[in-house]
VOSE-609051 format. One record per residue (C-alpha): residue in three letters; x, y, z. Coordinates in nm, 3 decimals. Each point is the difference from the previous one (the first is absolute). Layout:
BEGIN
residu->Ala	u->X	v->Y	w->Z $
...
This chain:
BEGIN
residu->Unk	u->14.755	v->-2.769	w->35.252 $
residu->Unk	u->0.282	v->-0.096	w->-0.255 $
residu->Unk	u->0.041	v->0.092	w->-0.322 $
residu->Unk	u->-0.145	v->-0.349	w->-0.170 $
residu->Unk	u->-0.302	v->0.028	w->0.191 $
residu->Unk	u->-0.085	v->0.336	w->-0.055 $
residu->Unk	u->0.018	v->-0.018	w->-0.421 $
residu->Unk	u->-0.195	v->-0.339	w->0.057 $
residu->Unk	u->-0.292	v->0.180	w->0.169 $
residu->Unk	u->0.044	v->0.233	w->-0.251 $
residu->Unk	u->-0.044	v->-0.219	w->-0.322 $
residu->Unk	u->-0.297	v->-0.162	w->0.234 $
residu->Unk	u->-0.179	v->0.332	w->-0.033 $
residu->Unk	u->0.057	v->0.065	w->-0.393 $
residu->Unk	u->-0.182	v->-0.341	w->-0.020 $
residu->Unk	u->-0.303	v->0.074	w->0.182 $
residu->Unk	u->-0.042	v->0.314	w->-0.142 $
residu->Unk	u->0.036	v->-0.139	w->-0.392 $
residu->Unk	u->-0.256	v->-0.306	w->0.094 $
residu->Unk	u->-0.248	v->0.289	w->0.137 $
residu->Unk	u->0.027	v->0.189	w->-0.325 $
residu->Unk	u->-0.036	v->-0.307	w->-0.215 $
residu->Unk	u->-0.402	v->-0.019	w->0.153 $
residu->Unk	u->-0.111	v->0.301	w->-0.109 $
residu->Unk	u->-0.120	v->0.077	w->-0.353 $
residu->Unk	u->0.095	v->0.305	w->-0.156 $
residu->Unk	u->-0.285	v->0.212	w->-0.106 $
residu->Unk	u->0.178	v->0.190	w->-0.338 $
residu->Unk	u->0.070	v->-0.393	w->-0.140 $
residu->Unk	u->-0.352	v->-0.130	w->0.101 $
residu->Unk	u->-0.139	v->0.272	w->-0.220 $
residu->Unk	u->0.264	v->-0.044	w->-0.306 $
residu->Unk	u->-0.131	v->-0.385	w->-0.002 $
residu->Unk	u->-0.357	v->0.100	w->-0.001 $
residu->Unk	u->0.064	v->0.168	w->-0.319 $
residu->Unk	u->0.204	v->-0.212	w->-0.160 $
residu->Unk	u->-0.254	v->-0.286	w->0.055 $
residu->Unk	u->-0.257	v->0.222	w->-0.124 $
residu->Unk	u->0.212	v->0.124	w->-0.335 $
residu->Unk	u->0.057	v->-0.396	w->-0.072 $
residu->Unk	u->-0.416	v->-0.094	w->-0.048 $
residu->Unk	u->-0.023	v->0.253	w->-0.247 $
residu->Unk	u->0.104	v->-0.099	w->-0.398 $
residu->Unk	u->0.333	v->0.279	w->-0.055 $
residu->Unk	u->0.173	v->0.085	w->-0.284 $
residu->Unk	u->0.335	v->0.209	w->-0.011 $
residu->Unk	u->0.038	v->0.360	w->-0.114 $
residu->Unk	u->0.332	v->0.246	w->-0.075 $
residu->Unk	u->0.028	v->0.194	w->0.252 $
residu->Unk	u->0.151	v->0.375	w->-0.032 $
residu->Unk	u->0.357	v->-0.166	w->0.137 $
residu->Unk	u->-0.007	v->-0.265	w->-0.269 $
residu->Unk	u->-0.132	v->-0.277	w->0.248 $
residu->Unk	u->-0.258	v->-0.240	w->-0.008 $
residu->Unk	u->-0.298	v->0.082	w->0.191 $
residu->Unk	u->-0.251	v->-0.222	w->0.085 $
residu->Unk	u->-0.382	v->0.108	w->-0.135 $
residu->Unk	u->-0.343	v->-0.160	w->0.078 $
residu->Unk	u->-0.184	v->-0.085	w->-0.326 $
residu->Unk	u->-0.380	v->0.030	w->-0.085 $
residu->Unk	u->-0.183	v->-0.316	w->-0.169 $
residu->Unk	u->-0.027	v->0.068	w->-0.348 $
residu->Unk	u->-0.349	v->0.100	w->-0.123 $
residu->Unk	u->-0.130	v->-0.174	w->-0.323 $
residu->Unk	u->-0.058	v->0.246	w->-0.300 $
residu->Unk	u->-0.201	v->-0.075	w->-0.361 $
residu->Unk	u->0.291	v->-0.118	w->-0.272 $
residu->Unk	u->0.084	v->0.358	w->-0.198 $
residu->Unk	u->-0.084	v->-0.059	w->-0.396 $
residu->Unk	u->0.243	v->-0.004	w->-0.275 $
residu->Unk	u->0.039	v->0.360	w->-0.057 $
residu->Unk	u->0.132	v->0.124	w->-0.342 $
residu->Unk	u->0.025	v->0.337	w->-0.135 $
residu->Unk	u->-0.176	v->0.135	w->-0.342 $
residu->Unk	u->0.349	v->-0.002	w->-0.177 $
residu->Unk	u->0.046	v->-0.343	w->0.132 $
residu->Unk	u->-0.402	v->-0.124	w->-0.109 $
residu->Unk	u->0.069	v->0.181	w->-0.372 $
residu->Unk	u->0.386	v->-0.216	w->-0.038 $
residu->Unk	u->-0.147	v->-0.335	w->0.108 $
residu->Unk	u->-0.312	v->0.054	w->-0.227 $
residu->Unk	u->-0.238	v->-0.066	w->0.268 $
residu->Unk	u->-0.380	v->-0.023	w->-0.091 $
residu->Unk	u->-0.298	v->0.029	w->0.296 $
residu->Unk	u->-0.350	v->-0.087	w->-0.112 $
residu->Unk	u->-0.282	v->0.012	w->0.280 $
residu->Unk	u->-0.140	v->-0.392	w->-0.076 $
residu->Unk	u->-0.396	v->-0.024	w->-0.102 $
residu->Unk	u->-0.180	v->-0.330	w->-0.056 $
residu->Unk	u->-0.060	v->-0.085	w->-0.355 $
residu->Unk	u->-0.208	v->-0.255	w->-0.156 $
residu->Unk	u->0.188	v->-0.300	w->-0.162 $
residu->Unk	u->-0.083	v->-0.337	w->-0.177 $
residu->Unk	u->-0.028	v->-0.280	w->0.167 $
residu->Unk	u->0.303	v->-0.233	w->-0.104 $
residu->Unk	u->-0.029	v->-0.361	w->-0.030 $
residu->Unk	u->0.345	v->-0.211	w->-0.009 $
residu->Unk	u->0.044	v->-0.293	w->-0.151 $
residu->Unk	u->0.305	v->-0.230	w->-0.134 $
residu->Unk	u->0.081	v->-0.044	w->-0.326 $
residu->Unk	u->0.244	v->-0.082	w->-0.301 $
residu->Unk	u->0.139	v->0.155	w->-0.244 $
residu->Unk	u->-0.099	v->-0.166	w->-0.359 $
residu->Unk	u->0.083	v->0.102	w->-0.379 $
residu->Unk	u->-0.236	v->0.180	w->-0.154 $
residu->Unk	u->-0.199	v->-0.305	w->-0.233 $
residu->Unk	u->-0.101	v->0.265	w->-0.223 $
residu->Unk	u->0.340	v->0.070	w->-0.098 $
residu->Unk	u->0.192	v->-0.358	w->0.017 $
residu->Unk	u->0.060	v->-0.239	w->-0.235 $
residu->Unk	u->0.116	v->-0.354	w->-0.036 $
residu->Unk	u->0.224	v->-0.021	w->-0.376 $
residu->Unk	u->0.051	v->-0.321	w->-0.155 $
residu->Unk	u->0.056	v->-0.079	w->-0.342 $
residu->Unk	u->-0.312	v->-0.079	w->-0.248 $
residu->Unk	u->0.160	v->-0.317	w->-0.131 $
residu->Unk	u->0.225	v->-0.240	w->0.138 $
residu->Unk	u->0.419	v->0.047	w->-0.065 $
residu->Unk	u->0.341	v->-0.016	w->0.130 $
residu->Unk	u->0.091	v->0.300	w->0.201 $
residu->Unk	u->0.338	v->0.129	w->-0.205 $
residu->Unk	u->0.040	v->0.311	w->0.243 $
residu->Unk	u->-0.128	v->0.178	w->0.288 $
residu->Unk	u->0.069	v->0.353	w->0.007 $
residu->Unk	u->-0.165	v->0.125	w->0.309 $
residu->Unk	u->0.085	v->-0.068	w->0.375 $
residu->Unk	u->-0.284	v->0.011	w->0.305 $
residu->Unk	u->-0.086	v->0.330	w->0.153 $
residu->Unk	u->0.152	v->0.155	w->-0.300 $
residu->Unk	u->-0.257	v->0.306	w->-0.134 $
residu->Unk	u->-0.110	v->-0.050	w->-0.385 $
residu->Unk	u->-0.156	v->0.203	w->-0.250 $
residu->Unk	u->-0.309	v->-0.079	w->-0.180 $
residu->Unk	u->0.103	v->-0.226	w->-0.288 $
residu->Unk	u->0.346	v->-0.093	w->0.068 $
residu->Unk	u->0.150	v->-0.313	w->-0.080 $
residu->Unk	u->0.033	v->-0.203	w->0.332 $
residu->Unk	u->0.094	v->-0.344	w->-0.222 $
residu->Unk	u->0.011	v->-0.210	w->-0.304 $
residu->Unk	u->-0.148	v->-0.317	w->-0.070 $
residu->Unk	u->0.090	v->-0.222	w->-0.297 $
residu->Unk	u->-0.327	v->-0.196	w->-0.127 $
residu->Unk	u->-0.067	v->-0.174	w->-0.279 $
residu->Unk	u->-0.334	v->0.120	w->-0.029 $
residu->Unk	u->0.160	v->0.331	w->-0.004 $
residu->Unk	u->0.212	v->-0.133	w->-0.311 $
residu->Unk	u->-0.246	v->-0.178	w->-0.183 $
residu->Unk	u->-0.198	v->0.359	w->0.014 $
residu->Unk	u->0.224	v->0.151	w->-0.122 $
residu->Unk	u->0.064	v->-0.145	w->-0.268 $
residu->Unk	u->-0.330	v->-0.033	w->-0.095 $
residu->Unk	u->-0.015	v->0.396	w->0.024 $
residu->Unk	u->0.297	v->0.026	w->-0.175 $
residu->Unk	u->-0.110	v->-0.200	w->-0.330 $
residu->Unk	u->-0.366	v->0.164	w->0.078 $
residu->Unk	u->0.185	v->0.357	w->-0.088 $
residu->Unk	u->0.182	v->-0.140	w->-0.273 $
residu->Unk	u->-0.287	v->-0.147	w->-0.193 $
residu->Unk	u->-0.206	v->0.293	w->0.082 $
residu->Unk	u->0.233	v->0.255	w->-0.138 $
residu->Unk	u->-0.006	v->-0.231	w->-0.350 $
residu->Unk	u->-0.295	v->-0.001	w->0.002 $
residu->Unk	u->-0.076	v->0.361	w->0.024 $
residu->Unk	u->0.255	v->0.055	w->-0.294 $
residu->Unk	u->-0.195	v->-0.255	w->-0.184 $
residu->Unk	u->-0.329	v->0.171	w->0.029 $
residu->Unk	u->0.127	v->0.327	w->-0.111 $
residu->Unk	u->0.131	v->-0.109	w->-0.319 $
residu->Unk	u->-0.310	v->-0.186	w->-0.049 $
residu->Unk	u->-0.202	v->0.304	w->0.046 $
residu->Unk	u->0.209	v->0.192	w->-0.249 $
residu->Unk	u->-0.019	v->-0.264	w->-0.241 $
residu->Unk	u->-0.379	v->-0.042	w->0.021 $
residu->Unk	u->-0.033	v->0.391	w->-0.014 $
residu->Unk	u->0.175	v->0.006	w->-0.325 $
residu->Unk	u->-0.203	v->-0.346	w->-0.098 $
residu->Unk	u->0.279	v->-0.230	w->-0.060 $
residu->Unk	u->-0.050	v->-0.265	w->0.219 $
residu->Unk	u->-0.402	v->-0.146	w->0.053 $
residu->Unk	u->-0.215	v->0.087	w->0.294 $
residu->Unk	u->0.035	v->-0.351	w->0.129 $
residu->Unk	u->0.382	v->0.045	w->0.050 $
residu->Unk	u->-0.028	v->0.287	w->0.160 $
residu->Unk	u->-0.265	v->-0.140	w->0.263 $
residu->Unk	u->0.193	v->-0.314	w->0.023 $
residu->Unk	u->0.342	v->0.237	w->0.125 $
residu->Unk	u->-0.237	v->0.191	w->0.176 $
residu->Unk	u->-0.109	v->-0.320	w->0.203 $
residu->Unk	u->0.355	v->-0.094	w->0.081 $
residu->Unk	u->0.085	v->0.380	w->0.124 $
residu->Unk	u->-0.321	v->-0.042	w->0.270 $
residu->Unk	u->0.096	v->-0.312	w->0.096 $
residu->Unk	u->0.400	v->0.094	w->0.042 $
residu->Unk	u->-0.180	v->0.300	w->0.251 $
residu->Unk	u->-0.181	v->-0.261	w->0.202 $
residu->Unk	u->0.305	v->-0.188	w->0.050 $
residu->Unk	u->0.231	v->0.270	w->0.063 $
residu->Unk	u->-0.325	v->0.152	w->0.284 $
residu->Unk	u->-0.018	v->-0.368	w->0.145 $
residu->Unk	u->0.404	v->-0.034	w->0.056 $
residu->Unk	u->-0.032	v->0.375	w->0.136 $
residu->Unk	u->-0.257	v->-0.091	w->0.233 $
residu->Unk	u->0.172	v->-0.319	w->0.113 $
residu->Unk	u->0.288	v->0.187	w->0.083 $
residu->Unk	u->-0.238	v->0.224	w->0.211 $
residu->Unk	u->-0.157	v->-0.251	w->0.198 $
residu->Unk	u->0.394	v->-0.134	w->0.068 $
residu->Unk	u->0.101	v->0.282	w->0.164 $
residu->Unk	u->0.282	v->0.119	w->-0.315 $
residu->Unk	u->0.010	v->0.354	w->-0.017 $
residu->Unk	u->-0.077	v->0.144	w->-0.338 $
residu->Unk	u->0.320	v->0.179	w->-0.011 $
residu->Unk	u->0.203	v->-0.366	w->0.050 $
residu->Unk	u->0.242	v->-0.073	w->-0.279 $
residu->Unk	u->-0.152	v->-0.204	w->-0.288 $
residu->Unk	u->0.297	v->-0.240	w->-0.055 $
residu->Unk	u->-0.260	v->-0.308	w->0.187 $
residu->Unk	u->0.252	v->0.015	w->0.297 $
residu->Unk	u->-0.185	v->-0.225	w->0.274 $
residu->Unk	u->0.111	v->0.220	w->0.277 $
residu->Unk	u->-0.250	v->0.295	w->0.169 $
residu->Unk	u->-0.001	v->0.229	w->0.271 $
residu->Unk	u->-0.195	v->-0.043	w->0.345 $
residu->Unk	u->-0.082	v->0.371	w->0.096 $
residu->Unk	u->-0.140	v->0.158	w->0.229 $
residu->Unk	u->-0.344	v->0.146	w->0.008 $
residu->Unk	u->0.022	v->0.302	w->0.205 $
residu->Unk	u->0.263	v->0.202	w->0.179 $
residu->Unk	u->0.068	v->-0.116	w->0.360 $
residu->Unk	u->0.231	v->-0.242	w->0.194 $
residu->Unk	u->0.107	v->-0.351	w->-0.044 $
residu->Unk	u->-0.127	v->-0.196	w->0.329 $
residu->Unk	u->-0.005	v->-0.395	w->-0.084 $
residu->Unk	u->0.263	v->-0.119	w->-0.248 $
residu->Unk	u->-0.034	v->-0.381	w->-0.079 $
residu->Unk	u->0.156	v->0.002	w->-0.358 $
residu->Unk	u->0.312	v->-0.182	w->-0.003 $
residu->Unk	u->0.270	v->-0.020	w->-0.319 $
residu->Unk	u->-0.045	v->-0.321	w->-0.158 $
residu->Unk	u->-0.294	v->-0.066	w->0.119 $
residu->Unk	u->-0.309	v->-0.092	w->-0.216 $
residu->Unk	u->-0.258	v->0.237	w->0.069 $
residu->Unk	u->-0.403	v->-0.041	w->-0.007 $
residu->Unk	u->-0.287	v->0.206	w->-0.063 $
residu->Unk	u->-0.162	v->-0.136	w->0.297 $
residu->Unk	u->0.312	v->0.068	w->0.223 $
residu->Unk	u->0.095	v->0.339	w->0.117 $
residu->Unk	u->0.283	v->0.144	w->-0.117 $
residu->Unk	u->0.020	v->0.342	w->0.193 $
residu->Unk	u->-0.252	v->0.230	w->0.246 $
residu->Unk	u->-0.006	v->0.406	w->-0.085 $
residu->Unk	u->-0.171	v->0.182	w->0.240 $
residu->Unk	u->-0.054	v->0.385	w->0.005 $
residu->Unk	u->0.110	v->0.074	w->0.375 $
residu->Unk	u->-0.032	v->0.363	w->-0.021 $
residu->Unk	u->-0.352	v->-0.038	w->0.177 $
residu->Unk	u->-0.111	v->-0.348	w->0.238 $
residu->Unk	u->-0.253	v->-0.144	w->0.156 $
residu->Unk	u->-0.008	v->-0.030	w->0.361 $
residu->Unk	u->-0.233	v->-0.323	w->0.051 $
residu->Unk	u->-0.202	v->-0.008	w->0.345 $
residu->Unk	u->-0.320	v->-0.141	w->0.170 $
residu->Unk	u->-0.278	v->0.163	w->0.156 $
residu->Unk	u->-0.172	v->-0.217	w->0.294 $
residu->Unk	u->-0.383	v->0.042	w->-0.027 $
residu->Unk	u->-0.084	v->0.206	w->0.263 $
residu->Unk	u->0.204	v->0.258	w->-0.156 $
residu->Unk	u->-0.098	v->-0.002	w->-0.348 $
residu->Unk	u->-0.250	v->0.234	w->-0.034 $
residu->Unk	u->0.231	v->0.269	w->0.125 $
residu->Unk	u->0.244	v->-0.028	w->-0.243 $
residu->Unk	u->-0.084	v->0.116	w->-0.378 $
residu->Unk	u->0.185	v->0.021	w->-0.327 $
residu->Unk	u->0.174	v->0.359	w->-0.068 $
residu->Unk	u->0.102	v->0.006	w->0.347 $
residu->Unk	u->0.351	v->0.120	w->0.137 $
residu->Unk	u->0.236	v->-0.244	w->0.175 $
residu->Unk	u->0.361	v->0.030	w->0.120 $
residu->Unk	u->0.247	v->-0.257	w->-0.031 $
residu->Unk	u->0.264	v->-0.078	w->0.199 $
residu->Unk	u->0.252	v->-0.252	w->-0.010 $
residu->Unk	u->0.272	v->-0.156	w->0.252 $
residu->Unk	u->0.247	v->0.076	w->-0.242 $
residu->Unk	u->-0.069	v->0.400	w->0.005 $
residu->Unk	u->-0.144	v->0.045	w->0.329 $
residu->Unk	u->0.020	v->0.372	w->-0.006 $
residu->Unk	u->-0.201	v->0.011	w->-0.343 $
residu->Unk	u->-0.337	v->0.014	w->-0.124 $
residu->Unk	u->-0.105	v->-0.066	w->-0.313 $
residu->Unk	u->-0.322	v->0.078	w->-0.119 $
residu->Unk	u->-0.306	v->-0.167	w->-0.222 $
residu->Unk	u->-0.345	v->-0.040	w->-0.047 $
residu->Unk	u->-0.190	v->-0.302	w->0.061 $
residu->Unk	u->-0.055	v->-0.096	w->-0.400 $
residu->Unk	u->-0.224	v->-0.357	w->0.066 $
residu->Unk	u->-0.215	v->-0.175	w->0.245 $
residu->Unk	u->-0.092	v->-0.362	w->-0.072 $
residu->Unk	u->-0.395	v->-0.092	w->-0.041 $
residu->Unk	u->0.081	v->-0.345	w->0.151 $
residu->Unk	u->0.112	v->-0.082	w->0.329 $
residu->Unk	u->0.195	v->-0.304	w->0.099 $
residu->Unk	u->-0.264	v->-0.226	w->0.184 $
residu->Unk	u->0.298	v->-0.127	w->0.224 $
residu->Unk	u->0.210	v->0.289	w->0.144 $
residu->Unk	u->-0.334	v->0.278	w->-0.055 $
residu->Unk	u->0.188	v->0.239	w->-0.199 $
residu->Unk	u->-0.006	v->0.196	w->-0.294 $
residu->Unk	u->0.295	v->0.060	w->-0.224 $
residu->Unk	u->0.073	v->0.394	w->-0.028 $
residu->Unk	u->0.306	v->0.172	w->-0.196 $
residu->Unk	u->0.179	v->0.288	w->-0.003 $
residu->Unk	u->0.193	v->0.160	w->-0.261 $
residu->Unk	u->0.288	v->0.235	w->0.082 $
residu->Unk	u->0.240	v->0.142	w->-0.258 $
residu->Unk	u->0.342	v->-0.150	w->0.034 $
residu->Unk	u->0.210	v->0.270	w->-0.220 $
residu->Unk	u->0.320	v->-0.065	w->0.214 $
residu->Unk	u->-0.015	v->-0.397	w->-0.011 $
residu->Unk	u->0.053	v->0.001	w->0.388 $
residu->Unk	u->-0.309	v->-0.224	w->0.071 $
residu->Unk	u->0.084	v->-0.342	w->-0.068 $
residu->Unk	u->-0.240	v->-0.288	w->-0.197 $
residu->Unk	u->-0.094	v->-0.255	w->0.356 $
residu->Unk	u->0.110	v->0.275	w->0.243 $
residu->Unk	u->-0.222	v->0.032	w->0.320 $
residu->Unk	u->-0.148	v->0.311	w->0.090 $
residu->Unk	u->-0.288	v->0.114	w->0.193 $
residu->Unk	u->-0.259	v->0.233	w->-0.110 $
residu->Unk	u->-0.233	v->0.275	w->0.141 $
residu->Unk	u->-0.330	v->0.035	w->-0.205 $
residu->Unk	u->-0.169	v->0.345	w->0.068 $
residu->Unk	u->-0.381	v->-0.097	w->0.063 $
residu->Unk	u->-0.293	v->0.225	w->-0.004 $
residu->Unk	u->-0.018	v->0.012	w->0.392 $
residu->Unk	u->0.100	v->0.331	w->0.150 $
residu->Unk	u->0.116	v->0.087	w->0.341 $
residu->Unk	u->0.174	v->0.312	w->0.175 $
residu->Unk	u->0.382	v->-0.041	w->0.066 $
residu->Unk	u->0.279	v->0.186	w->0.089 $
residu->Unk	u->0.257	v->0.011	w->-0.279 $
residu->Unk	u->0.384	v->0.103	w->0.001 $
residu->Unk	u->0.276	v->-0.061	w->-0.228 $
residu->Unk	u->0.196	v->-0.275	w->0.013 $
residu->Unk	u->0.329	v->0.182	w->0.078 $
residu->Unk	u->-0.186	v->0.220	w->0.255 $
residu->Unk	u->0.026	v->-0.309	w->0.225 $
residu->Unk	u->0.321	v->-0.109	w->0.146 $
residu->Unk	u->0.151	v->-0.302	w->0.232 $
residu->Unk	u->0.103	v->0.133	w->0.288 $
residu->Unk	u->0.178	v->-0.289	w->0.237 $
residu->Unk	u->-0.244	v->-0.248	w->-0.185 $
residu->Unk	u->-0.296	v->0.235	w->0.019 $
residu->Unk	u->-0.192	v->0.169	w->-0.297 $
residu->Unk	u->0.010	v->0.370	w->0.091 $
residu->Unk	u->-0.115	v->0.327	w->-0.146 $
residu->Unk	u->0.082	v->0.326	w->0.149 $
residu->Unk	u->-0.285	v->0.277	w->0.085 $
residu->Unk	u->0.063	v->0.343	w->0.037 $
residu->Unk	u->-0.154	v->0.162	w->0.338 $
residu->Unk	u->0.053	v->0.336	w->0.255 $
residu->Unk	u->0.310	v->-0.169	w->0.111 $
residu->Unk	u->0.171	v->-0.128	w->-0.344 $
residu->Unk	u->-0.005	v->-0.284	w->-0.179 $
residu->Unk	u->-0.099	v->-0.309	w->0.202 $
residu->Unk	u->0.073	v->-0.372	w->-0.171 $
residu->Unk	u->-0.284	v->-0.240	w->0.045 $
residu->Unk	u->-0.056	v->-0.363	w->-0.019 $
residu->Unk	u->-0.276	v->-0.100	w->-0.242 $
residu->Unk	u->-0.137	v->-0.305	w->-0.054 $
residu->Unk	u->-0.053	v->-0.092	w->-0.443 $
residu->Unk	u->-0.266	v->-0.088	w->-0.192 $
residu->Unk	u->-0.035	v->-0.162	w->-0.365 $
residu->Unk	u->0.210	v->0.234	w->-0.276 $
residu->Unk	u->-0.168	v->0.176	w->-0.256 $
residu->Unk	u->0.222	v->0.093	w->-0.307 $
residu->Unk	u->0.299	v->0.203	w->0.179 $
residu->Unk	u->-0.223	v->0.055	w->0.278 $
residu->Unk	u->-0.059	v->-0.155	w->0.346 $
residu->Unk	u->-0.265	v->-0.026	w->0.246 $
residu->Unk	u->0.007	v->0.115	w->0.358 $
residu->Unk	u->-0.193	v->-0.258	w->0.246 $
residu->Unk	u->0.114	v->0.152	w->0.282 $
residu->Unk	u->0.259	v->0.284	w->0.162 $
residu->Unk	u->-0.183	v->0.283	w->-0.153 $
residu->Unk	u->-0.313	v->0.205	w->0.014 $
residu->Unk	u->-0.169	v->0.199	w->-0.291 $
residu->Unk	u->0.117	v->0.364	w->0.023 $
residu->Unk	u->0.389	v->-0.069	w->0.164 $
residu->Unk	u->0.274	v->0.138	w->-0.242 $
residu->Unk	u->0.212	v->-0.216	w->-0.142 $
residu->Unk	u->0.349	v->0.003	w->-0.166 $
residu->Unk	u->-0.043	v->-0.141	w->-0.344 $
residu->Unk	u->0.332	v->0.079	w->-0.124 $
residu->Unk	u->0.307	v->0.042	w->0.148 $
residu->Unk	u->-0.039	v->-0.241	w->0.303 $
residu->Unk	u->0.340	v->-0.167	w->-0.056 $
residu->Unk	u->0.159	v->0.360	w->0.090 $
residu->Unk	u->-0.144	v->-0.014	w->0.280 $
residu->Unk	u->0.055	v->-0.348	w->0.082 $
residu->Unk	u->0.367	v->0.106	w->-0.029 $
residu->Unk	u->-0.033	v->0.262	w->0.262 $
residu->Unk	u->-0.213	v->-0.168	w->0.227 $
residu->Unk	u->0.317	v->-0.263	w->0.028 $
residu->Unk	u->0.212	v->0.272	w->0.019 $
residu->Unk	u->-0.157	v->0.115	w->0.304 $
residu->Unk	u->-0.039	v->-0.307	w->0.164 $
residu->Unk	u->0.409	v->-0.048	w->-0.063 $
residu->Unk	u->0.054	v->0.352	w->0.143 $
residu->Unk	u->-0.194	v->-0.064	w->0.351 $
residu->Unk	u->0.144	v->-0.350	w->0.036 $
């Protein structure tokens, strides 16, 4: 056998050999497979291991646990000025809400216009300007006004002569120089001079001229006002000619209004007068302002079936406007049991009015569901049960944390 042949036969053999290992499946890999198939269905998470390498680790499903309260320490409750109360059922008034208006008091208003008819020579006043009982808010130039004043004027004059008359008549009859029917004759004239001089007077009453006007028979007097308050309607115009007929000014007393409403029938007997009612307006929704109902109609309109009710509600600020809508809840002698909370016990949490309650596990916030509002007070419909403690003070502090929390975990 050569050379060639023999290393041929030889590389022949190598071949068979490496095919015949190639078949066979080695037991030590069959078994590392296994496991790794078996490590891959199970959910892994890595861990450090002591060499600083990542080590895979099999994880357990989590297990769903009750949301921990707020919790808050005594020095923390005592800082934020939180208040617990455990919540009772009390017995409330029935409310009844209604819309309404806001009117001037009629009592206390006024229409001014002059007493005879003139030219208006100035206006001193401007509208929604406050006046004081009395003062001047124009002048008018009549001639009425003139001609009565004049007429006063030579009234005085004549009546002062003949005063002077009569006392040197009475001296001279005294002393019996002059006859008895001179003296009655001066005494005549003197009476009648008084009647004159009481007639002008009078005249000038009726005219609207103070008594403390100047007696020179100027034809211009003073348009005044009748009682402290504010200017609402101003129609007098400079130049113009004024008329008693025609108003000149409104004054209204606005420290206390009228808020004008309607009862429908079926709720009239419920409501009666002396009654409490809250206002509220659009323009002050987080405001109450409170009245009593002062008048109920004895007539009802045959058309809409209602009866004309009115509350008055002191107005010392001037914030409630004269035609200003507002709505109003009458207290009526119904009673009911009702949860009740104050207002800023209840807060909006993501859109939600929430309160927070105090249990074994912290404070706890709650979504309520609101009733009607009673003074600073509000009613609980629903999200609370009689006996539960509630924060009524202090909620926003823990509001705040709450949020902070939430900030933290996310």
């Amino acid at each position: 056998m050569t050379l060639i042949q023999s290393r041929v036969r030889n590389a022949l053999i190598l071949s068979l050999i490496a095919l015949a290992g190639c078949g066979k499946e080695d037991p030590s890999k069959k078994e590392s497979m296994s496991r790794d198939n078996a490590s891959a269905s199970v959910p892994h998470t890595t861990t450090p291991a002591k060499d600083g390498k990542a080590a895979p680790v099999a994880s357990a499903p989590l297990a769903h646990t009750k949301e921990a309260g707020i919790q808050a320490s005594k020095e923390e409750i005592a800082a934020a000025g939180i208040q617990v109360v455990t919540l009772q059922e009390r017995e409330v008034n029935e409310q009844l809400s209604v819309t309404a208006t806001i009117q001037a008091n009629q009592d206390k208003l006024a229409t001014v216009a002059p007493r005879v008819a003139g030219r208006i020579t100035k206006v001193m006043v401007s509208l929604g300007e406050k006046v004081r009982q009395g003062q001047t808010l124009a002048l008018v130039d009549s001639v009425e006004v003139g001609e009565a004043q004049s007429a006063y004027v030579q009234a005085t004059s004549e009546h002062a002569l003949a005063k002077s008359g009569m006392e040197r008549a009475e001296k001279l009859f005294a002393d019996q120089i002059i006859p008895q029917k001179d003296y009655l004759r001066v005494r005549a004239d003197y009476e009648k001079a008084k009647a004159v001089l009481r007639a002008a007077s009078e005249k000038r009453q009726i005219l609207g001229i103070s008594s403390n006007h100047d007696k020179t028979g100027s034809s211009v007097y003073a348009v005044s006002a009748p009682f402290t308050g504010t200017v609402i309607a101003k129609k007098a115009v400079l130049g113009e000619l004024a008329q008693s007929d025609k108003e000149m000014f409104s004054v209204a007393d606005l420290s206390t209004v009228w808020i004008e409403t309607n009862l429908y029938e079926k709720d009239v007997g419920k409501v009666k007068v002396g009654a409490d009612a809250q206002i509220t307006t659009a323009a002050y929704p987080g405001d109450t302002f409170k009245g009593k109902i002062t008048y109920i109609s004895n007539t009802m309109d045959k058309e809409s079936r209602t009866v004309r009710a009115r509350v008055e509600v002191p107005n010392i600020d001037g914030r409630l406007k004269l035609e200003m809508f507002a709505s109003a809840a009458i207290a009526t002698a119904s009673t009911s049991k009702a949860l009740l909370l104050p207002e800023q016990a209840v807060l909006l949490i993501q859109g939600q009015p929430t309160v927070f309650i105090q249990d074994s596990d912290g404070f706890e916030p709650r979504a309520v569901e609101l009733g009607e509002k009673l003074q600073s007070q509000v009613v609980l419909k629903s999200g609370i049960t009689p006996g539960e403690k509630v924060v009524i003070s202090g909620a926003y502090a823990l509001k705040a944390k709450m949020l902070k929390s939430q900030i933290s975990a996310d």
